[in-house]
C-alpha positions in Angstrom: -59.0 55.6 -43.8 -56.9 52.5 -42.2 -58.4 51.0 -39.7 -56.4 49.2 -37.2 -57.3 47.1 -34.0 -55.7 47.0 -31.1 -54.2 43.9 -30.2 -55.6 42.7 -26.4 -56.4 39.9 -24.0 -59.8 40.3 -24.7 -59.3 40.5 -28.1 -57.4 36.8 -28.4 -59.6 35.8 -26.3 -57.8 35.2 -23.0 -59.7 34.8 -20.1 -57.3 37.1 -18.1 -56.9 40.6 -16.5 -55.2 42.8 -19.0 -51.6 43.4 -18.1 -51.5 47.2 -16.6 -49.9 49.9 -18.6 -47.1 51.1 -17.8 -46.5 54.6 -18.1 -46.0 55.1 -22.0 -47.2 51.9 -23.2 -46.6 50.8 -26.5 -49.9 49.6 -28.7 -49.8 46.6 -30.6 -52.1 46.7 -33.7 -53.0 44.9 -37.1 -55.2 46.2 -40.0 -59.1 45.2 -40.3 -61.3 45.8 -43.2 -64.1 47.0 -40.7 -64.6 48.0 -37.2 -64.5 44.7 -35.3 -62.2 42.3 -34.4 -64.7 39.9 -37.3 -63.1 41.5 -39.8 -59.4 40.9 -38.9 -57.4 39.1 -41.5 -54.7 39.2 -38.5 -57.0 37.1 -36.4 -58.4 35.0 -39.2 -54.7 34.1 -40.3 -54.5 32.4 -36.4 -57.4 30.4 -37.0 -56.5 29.2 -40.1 -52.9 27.6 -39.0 -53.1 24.1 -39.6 -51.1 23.1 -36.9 -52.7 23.6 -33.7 -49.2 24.0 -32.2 -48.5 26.6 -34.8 -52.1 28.4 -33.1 -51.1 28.0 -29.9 -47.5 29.2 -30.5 -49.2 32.3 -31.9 -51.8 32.8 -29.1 -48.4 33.0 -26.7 -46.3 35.2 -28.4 -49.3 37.4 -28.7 -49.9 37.1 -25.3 -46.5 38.2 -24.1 -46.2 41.0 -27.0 -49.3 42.2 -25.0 -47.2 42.0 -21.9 -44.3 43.7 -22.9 -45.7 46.6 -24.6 -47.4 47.5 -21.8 -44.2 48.2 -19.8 -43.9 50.8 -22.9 -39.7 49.4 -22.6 -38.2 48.6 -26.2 -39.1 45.2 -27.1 -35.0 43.8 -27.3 -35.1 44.2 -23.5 -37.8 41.3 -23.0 -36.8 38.7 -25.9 -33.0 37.3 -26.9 -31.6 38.1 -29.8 -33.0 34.8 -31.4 -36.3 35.6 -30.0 -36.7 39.2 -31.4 -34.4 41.2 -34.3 -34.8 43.1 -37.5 -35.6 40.7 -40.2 -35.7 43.5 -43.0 -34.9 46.7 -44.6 -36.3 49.1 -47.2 -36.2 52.5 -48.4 -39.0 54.6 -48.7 -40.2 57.8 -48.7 -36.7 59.1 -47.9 -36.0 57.1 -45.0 -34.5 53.3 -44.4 -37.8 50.9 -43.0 -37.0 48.6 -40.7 -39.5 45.3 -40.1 -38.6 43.5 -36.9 -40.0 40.3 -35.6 -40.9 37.9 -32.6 -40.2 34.3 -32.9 -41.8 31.8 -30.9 -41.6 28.1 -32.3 -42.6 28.3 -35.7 -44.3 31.3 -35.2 -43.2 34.9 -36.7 -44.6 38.2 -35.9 -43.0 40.5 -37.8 -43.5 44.0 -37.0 -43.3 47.9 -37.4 -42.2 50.5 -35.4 -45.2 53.3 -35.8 -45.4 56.3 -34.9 -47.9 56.9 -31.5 -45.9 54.0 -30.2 -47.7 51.6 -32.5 -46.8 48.5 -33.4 -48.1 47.3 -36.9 -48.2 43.4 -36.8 -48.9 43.1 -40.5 -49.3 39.2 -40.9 -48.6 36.0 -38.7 -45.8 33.9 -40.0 -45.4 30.0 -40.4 -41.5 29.4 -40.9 -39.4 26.3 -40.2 -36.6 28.7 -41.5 -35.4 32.5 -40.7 -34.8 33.6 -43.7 -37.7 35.9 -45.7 -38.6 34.7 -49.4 -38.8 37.4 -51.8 -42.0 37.3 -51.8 -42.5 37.5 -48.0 -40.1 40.9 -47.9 -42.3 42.4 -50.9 -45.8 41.6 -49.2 -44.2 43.1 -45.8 -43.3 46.1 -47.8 -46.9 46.7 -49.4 -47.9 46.7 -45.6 -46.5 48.5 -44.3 -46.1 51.4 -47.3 -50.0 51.5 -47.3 -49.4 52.2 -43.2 -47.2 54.6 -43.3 -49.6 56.1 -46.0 -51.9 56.2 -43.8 -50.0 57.3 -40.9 -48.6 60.7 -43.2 -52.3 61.1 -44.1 -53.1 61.0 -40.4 -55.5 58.3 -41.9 -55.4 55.9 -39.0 -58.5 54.7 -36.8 -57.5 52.6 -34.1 -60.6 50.5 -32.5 -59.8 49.3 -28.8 -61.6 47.1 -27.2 
């Protein structure tokens, strides 16, 4: 069982209305080892930036990820081409993955398209460059290969706050 939580306001801590869905929202998510937002490596990962303008960079992009998946539109129709685009590729099970992110400063949020209109944000991102290391794209890979596991295995618990 993969637990996931759902990304929200309330969540980052925000002290503001949640956007209203629109009328097939998308749901932005990010794995916890438990069912509260306490146990979210995700969140954690913010905290831990050493830059504060690195956590605050993070805190918006989140904020307007929130935002625009609530309209349920594709995410290209919000962000530039600079802003938002695939970063990676991978085969598996069959099929060609594709990991897109969100950019905001030195901020990355790369992220998977899931089925239920998910979005699996598997990691935060500190890069003063585009480009992925190796080791990035493999660690992206494990990610979202255990998710899609999951997914297939109908293995998914999504807590919402």
């Amino acid at each position: 069982m993969t637990v996931l939580l759902e990304l929200s306001y309330a969540v980052l801590g925000i002290p503001e209305a949640e956007p209203r869905p629109g009328e097939n929202p998308w749901h932005p998510v990010t794995p916890c080892s438990g069912p509260d937002a306490e146990e979210c490596p995700f969140l954690d990962q913010i905290g831990l930036l050493k830059d504060v303008r690195d956590q605050k960079a993070a805190v918006q992009a989140l904020k307007k990820l929130i935002e625009v998946a609530a309209t349920g539109l594709p995410m290209t129709d919000f962000y530039d081409k600079k802003q938002c685009h695939e970063i990676h590729s991978f085969q598996y099970k069959g099929k060609t993955r594709k990991v897109w992110r969100i950019r905001q400063g030195s901020i990355r949020l790369p992220f998977y398209y899931g089925a239920g209109r998910l979005l699996f944000l598997p990691t935060v991102l500190v890069k003063r460059r585009d480009d992925l290391t190796r080791r990035e794209q493999l660690e992206l890979e494990t990610h979202i290969k255990e998710y899609i596991q999951a997914e297939s295995a109908s293995g998914l618990t999504v807590i919402r706050s």
